[in-house]
N, C-alpha and C positions, 0 to 999 in steps of 0.2 A: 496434410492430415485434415478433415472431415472436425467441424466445428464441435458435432456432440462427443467425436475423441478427445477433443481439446481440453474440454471443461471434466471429461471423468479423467484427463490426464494431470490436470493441475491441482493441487495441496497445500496446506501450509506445512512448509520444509522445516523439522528443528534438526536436521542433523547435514552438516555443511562439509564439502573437502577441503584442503587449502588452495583447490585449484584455483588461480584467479581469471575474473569474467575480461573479454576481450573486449577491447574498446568499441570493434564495430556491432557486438552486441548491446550493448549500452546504447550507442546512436540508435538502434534498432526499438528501444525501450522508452527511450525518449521521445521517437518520432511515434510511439503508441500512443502517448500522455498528448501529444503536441495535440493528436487527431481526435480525442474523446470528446464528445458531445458536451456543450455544459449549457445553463441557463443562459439568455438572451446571449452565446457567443462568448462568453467572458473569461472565461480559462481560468479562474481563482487557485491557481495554486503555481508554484514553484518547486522542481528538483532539486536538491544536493545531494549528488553522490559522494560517499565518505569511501575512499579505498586507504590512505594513508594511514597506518598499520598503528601507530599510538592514538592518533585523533580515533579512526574507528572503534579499537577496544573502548575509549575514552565515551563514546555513545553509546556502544553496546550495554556497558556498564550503568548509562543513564535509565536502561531500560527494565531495572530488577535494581535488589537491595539484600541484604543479607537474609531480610525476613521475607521478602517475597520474592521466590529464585525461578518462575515460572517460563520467565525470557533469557534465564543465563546463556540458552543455545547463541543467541546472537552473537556471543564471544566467537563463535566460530565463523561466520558468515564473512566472506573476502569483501562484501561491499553492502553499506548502510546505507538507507536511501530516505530523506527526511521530504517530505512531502508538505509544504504549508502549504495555509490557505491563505489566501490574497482579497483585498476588496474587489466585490464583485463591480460591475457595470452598475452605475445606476439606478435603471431600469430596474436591473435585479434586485435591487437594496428595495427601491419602493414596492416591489413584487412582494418581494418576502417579508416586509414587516404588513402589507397587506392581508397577505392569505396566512400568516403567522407560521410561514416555512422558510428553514435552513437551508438557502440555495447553495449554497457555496460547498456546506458539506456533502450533499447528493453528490455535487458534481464531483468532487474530490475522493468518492465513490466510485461514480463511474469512470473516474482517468484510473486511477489502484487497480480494477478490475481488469482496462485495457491493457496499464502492464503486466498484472502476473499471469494473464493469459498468454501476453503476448513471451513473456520468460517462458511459461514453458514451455511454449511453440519451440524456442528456442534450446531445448533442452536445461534449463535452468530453474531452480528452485525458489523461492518465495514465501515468506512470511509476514500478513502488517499484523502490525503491534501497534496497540491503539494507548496499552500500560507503559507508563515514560514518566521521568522525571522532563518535564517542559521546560523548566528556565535553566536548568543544566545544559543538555540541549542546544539551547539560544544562546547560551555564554559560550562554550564549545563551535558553534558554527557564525558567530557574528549574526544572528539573525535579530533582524528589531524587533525591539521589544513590544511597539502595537501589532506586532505577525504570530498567528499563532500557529502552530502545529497540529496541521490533521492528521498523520501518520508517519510514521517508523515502518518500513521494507525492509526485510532481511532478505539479500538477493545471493545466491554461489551457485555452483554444484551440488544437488542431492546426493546423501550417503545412505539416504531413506528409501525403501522398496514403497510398491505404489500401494497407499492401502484402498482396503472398499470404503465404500464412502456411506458413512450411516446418515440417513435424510430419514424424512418424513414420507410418508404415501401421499402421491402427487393428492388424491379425494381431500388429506386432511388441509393441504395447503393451496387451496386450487376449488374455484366455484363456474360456473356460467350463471347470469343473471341471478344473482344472489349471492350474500354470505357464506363459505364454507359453514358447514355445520359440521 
């Protein structure tokens, strides 16, 4: 598939089957994240895949509350995918408290985007959720406590048709030598 199919092919998925994702899909998803570009080299972040069916409801459930039920779909989702973020290199700490930029979250950006591009290459669905209970989360996965969390992946099979994708017109978001106006 042709790259600009790729990206009108991929969405955030809220509606999941039970089918579950194959292991060498996941290697597949993993070696996307392994290969994403980051600042100075430094790869600031770490996988966990959640499939094990109480632990995952158990994160799912981290990610919504009674009063705000926006993320409930992730109840559905055969596999949670917790993304932290890691201390960067160095180089990149004195970079970004230099130029007063968040390296670490760009990058962790840019690795998210390799994988749900790269899921749907795969046929698979994708949602980050950025809304999350964090220290829930972190008691539920053993993650340390100075590690935070840059994202929530909800990864399965779509039960969702493909929608149109409402954007902006490239003029309003999009300039040469100069400002969009």
């Amino acid at each position: 598939m042709e790259f600009s199919e790729l990206i009108k092919k991929r969405q955030s998925c809220r509606e999941y089957s039970a089918q579950p994702v194959e292991g060498e899909k996941i290697e597949q998803l993993i070696e996307a994240v392994r290969l994403a570009p980051s600042a100075s080299n430094s790869q600031p972040w770490k996988l966990i895949f959640v499939d094990q069916p109480e632990l995952r409801e158990a994160v799912a459930r981290a990610t919504f509350s009674p009063a705000i039920r926006f993320n409930a779909f992730a109840l559905q989702a055969p596999v949670i995918v917790v993304m932290t973020k890691e201390r960067p290199k160095v180089i990149t700490q004195i970079g970004g408290r230099l130029k007063n930029k968040e390296y670490p979250l760009i990058d962790i950006g840019v690795a998210a985007a390799h994988f749900c591009l790269q899921a749907a290459e795969l046929g698979l669905g994708t949602c980050m959720i950025g809304w999350f209970q964090e220290q829930r989360i972190k008691d539920l996965l053993h993650i340390p406590a100075k590690t935070e969390i840059g994202l929530v992946i909800t990864l399965g099979y779509s039960r969702a048709p493909l929608r149109e994708k409402v954007r902006k017109q490239a003029q309003a978001m999009s300039g040469f030598n100069r400002y969009p106006l």
